[in-house]
PDB file with SEQRES, HELIX, SHEET and CRYST1 records, atoms N, CA, C and O in Angstrom:
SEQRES   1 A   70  UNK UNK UNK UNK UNK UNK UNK UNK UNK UNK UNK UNK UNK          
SEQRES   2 A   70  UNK UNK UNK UNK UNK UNK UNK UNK UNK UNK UNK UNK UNK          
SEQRES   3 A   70  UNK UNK UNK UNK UNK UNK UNK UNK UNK UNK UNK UNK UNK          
SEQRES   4 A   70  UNK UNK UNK UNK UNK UNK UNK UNK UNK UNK UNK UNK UNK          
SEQRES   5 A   70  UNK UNK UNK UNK UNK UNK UNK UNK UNK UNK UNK UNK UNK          
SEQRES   6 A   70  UNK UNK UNK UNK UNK                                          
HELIX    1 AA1 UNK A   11  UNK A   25  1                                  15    
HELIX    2 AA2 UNK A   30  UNK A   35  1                                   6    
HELIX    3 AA3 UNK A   41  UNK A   44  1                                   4    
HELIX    4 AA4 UNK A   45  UNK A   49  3                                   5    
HELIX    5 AA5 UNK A   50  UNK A   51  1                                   2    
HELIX    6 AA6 UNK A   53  UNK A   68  1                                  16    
CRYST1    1.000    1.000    1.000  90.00  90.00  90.00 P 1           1          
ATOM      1  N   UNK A   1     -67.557  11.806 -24.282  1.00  0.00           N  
ATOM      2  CA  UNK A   1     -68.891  11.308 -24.099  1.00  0.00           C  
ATOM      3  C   UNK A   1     -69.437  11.748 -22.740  1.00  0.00           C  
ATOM      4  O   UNK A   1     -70.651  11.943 -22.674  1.00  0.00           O  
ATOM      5  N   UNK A   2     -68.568  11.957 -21.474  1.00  0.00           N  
ATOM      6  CA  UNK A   2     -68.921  12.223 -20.292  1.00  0.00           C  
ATOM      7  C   UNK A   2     -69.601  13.434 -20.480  1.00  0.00           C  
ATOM      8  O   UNK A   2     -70.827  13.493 -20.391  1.00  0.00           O  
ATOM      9  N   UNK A   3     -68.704  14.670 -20.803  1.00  0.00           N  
ATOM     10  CA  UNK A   3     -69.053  15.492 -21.197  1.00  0.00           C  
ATOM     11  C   UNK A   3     -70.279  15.983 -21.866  1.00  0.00           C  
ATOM     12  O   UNK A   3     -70.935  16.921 -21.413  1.00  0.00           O  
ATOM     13  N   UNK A   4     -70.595  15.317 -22.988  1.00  0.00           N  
ATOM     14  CA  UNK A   4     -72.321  15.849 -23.447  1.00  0.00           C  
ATOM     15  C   UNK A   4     -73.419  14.601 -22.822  1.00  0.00           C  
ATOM     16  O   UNK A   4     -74.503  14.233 -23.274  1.00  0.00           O  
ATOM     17  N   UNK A   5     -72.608  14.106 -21.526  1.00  0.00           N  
ATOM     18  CA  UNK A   5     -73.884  12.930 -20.612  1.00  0.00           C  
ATOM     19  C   UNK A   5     -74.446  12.163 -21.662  1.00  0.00           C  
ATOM     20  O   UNK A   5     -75.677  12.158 -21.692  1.00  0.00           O  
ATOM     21  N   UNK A   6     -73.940  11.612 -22.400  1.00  0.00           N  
ATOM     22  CA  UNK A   6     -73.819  10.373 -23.347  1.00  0.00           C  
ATOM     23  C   UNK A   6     -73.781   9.355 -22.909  1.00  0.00           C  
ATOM     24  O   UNK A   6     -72.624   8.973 -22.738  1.00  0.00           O  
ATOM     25  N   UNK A   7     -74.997   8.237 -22.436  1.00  0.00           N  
ATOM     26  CA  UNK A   7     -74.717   7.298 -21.892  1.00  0.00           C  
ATOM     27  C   UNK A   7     -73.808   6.462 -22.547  1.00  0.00           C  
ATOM     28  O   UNK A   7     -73.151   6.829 -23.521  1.00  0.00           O  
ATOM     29  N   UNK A   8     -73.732   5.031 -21.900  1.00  0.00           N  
ATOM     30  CA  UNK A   8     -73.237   4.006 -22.460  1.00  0.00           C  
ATOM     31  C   UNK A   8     -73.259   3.581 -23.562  1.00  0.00           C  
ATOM     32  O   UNK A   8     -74.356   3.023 -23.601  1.00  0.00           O  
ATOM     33  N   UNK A   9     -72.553   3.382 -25.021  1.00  0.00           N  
ATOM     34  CA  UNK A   9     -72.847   2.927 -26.501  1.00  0.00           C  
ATOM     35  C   UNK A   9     -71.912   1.972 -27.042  1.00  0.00           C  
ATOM     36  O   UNK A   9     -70.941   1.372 -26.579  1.00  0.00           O  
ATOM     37  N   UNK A  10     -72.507   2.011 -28.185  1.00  0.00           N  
ATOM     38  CA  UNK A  10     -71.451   0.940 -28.978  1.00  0.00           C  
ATOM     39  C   UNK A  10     -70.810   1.614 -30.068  1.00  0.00           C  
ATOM     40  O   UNK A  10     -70.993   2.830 -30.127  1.00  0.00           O  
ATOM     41  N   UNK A  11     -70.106   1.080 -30.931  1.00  0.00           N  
ATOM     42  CA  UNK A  11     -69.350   1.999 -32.587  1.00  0.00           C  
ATOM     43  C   UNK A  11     -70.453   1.536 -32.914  1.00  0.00           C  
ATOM     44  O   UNK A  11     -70.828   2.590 -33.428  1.00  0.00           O  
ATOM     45  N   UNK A  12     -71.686   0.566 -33.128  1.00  0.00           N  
ATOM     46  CA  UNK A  12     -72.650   0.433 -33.815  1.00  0.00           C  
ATOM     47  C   UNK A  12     -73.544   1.270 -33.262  1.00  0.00           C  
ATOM     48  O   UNK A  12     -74.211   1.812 -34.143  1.00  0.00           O  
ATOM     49  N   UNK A  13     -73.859   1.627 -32.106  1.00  0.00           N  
ATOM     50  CA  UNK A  13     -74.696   2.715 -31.994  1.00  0.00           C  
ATOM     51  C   UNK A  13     -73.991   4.053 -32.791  1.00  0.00           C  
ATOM     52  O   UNK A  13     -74.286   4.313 -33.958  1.00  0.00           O  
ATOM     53  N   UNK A  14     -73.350   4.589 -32.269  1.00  0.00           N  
ATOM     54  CA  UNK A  14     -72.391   5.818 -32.694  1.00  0.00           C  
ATOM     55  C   UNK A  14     -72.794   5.365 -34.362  1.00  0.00           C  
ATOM     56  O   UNK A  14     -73.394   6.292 -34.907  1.00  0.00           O  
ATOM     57  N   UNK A  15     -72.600   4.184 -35.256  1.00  0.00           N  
ATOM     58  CA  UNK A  15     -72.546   4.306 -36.322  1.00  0.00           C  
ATOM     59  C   UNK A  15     -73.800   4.527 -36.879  1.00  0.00           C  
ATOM     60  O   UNK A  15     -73.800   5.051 -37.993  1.00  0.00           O  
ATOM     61  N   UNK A  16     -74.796   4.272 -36.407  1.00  0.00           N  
ATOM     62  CA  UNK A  16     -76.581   4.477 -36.543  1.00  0.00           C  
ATOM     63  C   UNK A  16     -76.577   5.556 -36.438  1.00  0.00           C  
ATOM     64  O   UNK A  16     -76.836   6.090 -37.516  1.00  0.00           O  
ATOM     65  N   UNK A  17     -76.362   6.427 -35.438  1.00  0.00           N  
ATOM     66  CA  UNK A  17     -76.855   7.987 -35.478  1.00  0.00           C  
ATOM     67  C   UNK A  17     -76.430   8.512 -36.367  1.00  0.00           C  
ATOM     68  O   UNK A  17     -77.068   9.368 -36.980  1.00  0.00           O  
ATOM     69  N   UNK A  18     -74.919   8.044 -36.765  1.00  0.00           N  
ATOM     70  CA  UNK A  18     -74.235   9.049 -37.634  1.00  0.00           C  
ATOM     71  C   UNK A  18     -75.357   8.799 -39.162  1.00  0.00           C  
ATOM     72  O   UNK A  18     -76.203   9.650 -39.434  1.00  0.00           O  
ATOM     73  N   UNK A  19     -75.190   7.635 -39.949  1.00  0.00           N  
ATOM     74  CA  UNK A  19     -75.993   7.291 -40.753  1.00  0.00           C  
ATOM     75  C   UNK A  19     -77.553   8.308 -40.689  1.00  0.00           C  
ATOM     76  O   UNK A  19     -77.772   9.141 -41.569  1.00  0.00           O  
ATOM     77  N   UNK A  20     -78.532   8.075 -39.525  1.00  0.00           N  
ATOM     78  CA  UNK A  20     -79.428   8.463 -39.209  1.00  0.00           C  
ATOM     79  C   UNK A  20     -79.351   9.691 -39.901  1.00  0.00           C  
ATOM     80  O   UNK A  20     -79.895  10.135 -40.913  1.00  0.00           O  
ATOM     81  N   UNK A  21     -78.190  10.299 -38.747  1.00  0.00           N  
ATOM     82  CA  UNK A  21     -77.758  12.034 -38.936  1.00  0.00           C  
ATOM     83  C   UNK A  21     -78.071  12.371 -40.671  1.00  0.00           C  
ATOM     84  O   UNK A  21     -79.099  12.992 -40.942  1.00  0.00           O  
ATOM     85  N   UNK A  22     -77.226  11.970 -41.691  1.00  0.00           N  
ATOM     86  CA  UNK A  22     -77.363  12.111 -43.083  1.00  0.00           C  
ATOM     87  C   UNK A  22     -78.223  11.840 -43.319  1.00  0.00           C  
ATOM     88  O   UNK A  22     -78.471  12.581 -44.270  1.00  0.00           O  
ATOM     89  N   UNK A  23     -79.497  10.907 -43.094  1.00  0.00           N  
ATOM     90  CA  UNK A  23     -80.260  10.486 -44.371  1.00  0.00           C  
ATOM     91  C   UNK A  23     -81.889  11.859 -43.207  1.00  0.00           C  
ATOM     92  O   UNK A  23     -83.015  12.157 -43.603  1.00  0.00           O  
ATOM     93  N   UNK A  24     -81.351  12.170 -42.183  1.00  0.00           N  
ATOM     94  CA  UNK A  24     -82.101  13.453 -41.652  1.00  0.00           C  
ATOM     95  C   UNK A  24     -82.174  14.441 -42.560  1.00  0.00           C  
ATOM     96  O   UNK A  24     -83.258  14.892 -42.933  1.00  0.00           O  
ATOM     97  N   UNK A  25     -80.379  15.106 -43.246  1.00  0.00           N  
ATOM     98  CA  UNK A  25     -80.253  16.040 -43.653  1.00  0.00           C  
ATOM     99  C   UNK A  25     -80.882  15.890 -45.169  1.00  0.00           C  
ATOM    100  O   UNK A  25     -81.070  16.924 -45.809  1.00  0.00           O  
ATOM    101  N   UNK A  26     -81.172  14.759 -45.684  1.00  0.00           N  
ATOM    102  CA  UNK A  26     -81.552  14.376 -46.944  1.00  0.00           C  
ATOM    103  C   UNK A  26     -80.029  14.220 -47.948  1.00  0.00           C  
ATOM    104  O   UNK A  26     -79.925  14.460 -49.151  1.00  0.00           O  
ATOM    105  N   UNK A  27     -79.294  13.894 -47.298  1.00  0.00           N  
ATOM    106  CA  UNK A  27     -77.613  13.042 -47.849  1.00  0.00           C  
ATOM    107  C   UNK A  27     -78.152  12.020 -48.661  1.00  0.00           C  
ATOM    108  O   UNK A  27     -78.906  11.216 -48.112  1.00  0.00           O  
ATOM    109  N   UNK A  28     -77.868  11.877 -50.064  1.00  0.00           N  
ATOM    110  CA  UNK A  28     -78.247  11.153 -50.725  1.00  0.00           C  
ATOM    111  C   UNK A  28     -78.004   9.397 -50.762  1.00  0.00           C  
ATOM    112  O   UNK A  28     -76.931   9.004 -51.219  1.00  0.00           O  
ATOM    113  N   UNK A  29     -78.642   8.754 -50.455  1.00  0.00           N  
ATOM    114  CA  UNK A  29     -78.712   7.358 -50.651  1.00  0.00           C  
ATOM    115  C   UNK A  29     -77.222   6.720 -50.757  1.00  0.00           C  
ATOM    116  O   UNK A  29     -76.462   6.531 -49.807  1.00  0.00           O  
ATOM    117  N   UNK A  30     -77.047   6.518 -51.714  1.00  0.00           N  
ATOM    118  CA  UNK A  30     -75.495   6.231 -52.524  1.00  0.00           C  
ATOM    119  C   UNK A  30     -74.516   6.515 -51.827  1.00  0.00           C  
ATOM    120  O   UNK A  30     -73.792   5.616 -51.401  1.00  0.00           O  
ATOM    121  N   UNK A  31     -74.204   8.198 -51.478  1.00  0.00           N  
ATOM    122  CA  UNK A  31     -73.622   8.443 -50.236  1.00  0.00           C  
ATOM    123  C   UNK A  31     -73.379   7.940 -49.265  1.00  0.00           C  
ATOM    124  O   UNK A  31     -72.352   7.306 -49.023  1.00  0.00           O  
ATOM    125  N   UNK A  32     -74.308   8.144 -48.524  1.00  0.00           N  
ATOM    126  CA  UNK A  32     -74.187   7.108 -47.283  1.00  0.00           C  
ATOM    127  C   UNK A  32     -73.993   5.599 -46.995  1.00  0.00           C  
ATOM    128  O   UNK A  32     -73.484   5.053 -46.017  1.00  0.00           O  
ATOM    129  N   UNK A  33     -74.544   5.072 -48.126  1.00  0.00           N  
ATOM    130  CA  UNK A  33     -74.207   3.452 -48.091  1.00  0.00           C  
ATOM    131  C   UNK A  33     -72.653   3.304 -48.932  1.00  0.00           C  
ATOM    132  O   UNK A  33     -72.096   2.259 -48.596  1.00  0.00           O  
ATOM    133  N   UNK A  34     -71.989   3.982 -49.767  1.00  0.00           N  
ATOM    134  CA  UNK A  34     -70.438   4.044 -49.934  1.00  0.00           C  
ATOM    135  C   UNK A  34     -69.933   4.502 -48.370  1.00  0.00           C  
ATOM    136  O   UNK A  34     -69.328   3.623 -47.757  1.00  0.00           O  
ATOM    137  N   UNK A  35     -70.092   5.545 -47.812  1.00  0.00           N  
ATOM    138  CA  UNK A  35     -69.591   5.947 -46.746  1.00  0.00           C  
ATOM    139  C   UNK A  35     -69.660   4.729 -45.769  1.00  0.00           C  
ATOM    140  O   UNK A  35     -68.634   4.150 -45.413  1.00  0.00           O  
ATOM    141  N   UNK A  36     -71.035   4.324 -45.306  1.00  0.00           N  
ATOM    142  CA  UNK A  36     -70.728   3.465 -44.010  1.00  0.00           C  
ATOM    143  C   UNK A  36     -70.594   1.966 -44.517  1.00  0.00           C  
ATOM    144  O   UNK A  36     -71.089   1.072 -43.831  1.00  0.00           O  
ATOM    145  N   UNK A  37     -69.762   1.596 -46.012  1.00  0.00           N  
ATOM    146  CA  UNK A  37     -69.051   0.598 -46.739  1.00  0.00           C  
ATOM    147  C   UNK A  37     -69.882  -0.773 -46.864  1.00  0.00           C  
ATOM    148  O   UNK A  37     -69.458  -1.889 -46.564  1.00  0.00           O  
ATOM    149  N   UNK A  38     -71.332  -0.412 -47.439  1.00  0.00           N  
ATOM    150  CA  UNK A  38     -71.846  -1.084 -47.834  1.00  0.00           C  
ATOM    151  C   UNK A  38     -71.657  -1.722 -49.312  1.00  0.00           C  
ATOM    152  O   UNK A  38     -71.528  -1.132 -50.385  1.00  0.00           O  
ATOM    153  N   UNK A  39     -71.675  -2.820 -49.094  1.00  0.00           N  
ATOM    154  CA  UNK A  39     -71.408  -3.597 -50.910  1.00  0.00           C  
ATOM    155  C   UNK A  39     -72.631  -2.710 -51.846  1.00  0.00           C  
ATOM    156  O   UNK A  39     -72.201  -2.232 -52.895  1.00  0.00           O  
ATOM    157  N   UNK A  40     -73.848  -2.509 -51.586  1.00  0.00           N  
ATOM    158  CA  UNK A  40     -74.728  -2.028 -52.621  1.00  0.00           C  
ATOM    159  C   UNK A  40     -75.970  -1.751 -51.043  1.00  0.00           C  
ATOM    160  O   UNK A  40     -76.262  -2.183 -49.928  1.00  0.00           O  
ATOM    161  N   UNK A  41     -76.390  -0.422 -52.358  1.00  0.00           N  
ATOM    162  CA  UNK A  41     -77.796   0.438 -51.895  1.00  0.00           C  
ATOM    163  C   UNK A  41     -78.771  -0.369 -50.916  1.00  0.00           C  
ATOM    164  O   UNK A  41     -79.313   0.069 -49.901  1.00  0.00           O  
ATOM    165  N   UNK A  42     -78.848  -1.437 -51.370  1.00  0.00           N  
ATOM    166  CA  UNK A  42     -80.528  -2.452 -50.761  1.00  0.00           C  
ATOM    167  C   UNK A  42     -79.958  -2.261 -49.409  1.00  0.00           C  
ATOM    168  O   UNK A  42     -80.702  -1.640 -48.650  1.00  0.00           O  
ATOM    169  N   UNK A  43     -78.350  -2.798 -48.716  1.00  0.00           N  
ATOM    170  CA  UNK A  43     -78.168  -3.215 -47.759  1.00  0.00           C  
ATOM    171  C   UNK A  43     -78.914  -1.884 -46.801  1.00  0.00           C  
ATOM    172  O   UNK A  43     -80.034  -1.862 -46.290  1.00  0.00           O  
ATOM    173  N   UNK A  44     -77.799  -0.796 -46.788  1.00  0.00           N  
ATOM    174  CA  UNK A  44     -78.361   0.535 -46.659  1.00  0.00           C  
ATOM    175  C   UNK A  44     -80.311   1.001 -46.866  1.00  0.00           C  
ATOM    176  O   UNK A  44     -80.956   1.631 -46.028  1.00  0.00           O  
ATOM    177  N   UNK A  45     -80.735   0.580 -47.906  1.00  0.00           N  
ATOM    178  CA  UNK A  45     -82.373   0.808 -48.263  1.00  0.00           C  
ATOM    179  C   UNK A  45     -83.064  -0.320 -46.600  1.00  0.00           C  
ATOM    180  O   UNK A  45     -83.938   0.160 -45.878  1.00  0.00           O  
ATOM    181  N   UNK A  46     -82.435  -1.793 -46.306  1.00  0.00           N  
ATOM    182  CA  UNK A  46     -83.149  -2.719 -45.940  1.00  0.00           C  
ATOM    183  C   UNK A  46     -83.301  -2.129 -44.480  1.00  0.00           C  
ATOM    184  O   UNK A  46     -84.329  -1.986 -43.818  1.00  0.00           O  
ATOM    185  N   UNK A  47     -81.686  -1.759 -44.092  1.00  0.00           N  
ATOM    186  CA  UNK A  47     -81.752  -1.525 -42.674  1.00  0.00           C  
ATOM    187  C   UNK A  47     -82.414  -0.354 -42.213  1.00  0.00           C  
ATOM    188  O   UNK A  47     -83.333  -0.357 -41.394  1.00  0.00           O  
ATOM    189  N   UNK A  48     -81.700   1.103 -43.008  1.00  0.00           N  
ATOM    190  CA  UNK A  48     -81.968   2.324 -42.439  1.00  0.00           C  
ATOM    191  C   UNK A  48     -83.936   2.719 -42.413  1.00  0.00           C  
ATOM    192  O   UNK A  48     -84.660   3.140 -41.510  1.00  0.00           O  
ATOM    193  N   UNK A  49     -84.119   2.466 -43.343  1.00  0.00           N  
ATOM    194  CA  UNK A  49     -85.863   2.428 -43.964  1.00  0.00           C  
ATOM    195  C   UNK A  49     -86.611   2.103 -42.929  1.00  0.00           C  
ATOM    196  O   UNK A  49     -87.494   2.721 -42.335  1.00  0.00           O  
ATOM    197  N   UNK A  50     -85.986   0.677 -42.733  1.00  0.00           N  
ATOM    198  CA  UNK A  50     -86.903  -0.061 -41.086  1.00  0.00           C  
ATOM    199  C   UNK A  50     -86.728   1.194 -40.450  1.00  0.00           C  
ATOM    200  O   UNK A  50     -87.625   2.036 -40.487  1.00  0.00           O  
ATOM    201  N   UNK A  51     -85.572   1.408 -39.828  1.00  0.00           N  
ATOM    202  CA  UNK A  51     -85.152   2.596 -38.630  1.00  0.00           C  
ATOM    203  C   UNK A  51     -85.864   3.896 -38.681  1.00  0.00           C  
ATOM    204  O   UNK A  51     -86.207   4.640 -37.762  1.00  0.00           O  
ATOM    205  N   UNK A  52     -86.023   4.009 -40.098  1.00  0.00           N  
ATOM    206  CA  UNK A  52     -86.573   5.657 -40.023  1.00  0.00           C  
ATOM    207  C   UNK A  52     -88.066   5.284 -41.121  1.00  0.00           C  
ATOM    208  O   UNK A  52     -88.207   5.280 -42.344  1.00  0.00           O  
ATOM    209  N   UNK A  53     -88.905   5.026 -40.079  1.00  0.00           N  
ATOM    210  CA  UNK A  53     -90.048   5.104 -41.240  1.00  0.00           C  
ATOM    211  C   UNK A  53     -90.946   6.157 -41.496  1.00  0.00           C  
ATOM    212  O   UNK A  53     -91.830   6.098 -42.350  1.00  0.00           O  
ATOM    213  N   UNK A  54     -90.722   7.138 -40.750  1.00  0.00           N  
ATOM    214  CA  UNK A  54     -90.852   8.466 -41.032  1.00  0.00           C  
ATOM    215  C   UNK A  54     -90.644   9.104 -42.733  1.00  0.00           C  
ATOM    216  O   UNK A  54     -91.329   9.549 -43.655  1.00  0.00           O  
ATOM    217  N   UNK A  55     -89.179   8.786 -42.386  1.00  0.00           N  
ATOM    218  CA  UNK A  55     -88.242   8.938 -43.797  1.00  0.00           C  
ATOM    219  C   UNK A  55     -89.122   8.501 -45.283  1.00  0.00           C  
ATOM    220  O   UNK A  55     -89.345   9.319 -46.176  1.00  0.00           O  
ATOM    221  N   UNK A  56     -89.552   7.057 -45.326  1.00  0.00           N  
ATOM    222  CA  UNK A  56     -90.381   6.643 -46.378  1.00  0.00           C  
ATOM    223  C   UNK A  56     -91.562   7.102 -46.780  1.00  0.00           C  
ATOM    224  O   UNK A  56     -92.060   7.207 -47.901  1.00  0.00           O  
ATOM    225  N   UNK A  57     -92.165   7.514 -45.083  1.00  0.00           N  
ATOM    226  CA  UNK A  57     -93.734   8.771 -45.716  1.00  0.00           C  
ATOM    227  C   UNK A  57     -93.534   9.720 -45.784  1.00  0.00           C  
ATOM    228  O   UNK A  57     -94.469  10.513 -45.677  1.00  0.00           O  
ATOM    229  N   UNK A  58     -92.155  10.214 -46.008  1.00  0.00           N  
ATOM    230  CA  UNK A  58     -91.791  11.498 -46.421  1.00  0.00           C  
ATOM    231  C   UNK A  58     -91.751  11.535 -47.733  1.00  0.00           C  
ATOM    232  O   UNK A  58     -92.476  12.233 -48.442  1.00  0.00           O  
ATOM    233  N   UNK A  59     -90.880  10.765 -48.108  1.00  0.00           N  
ATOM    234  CA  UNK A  59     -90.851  10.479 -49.712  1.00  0.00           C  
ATOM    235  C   UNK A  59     -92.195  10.442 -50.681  1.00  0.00           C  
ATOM    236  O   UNK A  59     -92.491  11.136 -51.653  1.00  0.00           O  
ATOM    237  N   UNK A  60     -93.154   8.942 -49.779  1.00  0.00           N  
ATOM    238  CA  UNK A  60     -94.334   9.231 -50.565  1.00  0.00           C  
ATOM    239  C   UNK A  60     -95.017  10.155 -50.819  1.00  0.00           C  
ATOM    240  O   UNK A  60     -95.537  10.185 -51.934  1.00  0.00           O  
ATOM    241  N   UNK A  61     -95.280  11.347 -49.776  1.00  0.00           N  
ATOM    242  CA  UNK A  61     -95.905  12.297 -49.689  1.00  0.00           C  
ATOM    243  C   UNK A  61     -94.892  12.990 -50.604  1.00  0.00           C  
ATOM    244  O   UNK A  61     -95.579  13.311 -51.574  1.00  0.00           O  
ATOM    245  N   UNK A  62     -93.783  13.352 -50.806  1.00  0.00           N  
ATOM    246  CA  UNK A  62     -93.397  13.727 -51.776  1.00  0.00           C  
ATOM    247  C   UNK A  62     -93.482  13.742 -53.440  1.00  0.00           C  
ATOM    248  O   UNK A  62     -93.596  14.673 -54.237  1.00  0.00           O  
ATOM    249  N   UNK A  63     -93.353  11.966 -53.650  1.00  0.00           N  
ATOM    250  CA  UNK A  63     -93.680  11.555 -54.747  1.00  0.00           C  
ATOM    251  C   UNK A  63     -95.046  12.272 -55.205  1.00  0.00           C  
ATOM    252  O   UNK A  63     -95.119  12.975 -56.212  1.00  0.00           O  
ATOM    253  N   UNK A  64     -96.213  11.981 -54.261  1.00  0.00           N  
ATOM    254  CA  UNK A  64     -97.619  12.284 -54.627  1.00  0.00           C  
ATOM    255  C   UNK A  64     -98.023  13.715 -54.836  1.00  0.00           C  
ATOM    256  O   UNK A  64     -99.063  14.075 -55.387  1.00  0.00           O  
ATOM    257  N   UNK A  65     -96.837  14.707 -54.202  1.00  0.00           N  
ATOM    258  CA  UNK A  65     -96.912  16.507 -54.664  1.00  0.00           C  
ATOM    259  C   UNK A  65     -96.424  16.623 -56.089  1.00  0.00           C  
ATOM    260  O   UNK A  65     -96.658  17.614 -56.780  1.00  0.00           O  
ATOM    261  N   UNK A  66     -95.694  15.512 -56.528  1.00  0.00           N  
ATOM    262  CA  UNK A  66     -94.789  16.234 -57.632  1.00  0.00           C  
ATOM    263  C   UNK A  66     -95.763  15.395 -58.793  1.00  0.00           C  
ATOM    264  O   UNK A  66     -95.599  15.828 -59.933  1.00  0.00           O  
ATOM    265  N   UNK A  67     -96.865  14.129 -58.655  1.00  0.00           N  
ATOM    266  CA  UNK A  67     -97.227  13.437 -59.062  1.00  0.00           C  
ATOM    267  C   UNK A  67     -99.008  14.785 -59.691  1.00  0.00           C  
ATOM    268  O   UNK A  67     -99.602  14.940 -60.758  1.00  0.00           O  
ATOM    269  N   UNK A  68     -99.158  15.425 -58.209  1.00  0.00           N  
ATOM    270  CA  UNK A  68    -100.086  16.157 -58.382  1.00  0.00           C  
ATOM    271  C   UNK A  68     -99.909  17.309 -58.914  1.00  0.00           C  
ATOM    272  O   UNK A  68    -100.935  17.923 -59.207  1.00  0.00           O  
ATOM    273  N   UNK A  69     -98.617  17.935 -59.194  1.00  0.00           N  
ATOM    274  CA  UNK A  69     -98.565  18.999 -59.707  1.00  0.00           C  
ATOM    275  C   UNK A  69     -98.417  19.178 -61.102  1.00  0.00           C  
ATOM    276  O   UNK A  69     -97.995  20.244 -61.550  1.00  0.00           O  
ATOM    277  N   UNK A  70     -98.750  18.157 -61.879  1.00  0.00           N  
ATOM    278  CA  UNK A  70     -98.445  17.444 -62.956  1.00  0.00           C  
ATOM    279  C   UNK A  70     -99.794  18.343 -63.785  1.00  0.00           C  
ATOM    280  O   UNK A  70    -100.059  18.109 -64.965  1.00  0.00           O  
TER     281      UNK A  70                                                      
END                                                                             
């Protein structure tokens, strides 16, 4: 951590970015909430969603290209 001047963190920070990191690359849902050992999707949908709300007007704007190309 010294090394890449990484301040001070927690395994819950470290565990947010990592999460973050995947649902950046577009790592599918399911994935990531088995991986960071969530009982079911919502838990994963409730928290990360808040965190990245970027992420959700990505989607919509998505939904609404594939909605328009119809």
């Amino acid at each position: 951590m010294k090394k890449l001047d990484i301040k001070k963190t927690t395994f819950h920070g470290l565990r947010d970015t990592h999460a973050s990191f995947l649902f950046a690359q577009d790592i599918d849902i399911t994935y990531v909430s088995k991986r960071l050992g969530h009982i079911n999707i919502q838990t994963t949908q409730n928290y990360y969603l808040e965190l990245m709300p970027e992420k959700k007007h990505q989607q919509d704007a998505d939904a609404l290209n594939l909605l328009n190309a119809l």
